[in-house]
N, C-alpha and C positions, 0 to 999 in steps of 0.2 A: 475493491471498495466501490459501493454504488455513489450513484447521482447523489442520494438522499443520506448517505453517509455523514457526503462532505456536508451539504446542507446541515445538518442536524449539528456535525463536527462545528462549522461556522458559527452556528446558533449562540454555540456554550462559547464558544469563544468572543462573541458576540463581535462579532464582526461588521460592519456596514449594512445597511439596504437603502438602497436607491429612491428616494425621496418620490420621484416621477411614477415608476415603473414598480417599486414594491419589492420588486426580487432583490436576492441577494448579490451585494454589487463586489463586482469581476467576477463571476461564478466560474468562465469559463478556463481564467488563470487560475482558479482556487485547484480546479480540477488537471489541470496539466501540472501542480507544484505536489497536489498528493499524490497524484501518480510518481513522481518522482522520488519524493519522500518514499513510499509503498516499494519502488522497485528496489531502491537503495537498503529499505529496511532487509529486505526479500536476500539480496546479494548478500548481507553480514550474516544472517543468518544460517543461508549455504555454507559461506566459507567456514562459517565455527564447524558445520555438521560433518562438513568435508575431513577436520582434525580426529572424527572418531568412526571407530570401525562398525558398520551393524551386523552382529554377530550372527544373530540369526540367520541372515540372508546372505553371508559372506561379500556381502558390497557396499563400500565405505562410502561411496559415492550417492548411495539409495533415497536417505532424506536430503538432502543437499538438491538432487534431482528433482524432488517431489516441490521443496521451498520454490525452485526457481518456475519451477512449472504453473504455480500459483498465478503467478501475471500472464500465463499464455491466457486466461479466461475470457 
């Protein structure tokens, strides 16, 4: 999830902006709280993928891999 993600996400959500400065206010807590939202979504995800096998590739573990890999970005 970029910068402008969360910006854009804030937007609709209509969030605050900083009356002085314009920007959008705690941007930099907005962005350590979706990252963590993001990583947690990332883990539930793994572990459902983990419950089934991919057959093709004989490795249960394959998408589950690929999910968590998503945050090393």
């Amino acid at each position: 999830m970029t910068k402008e993600d969360i910006i854009e996400m804030a937007n609709e959500a209509k969030l605050p902006y900083d009356y002085v400065g314009g920007g959008l206010m705690w941007l930099d807590k907005l962005e350590q709280f979706a990252k963590l939202v993001a990583e947690k979504e990332r883990e539930a995800c793994a572990k459902m993928c983990e419950y089934y096998e991919d057959y093709a590739r004989g490795d249960e573990n394959y998408h589950a891999t690929l999910i968590r890999a998503r945050g090393q970005k």
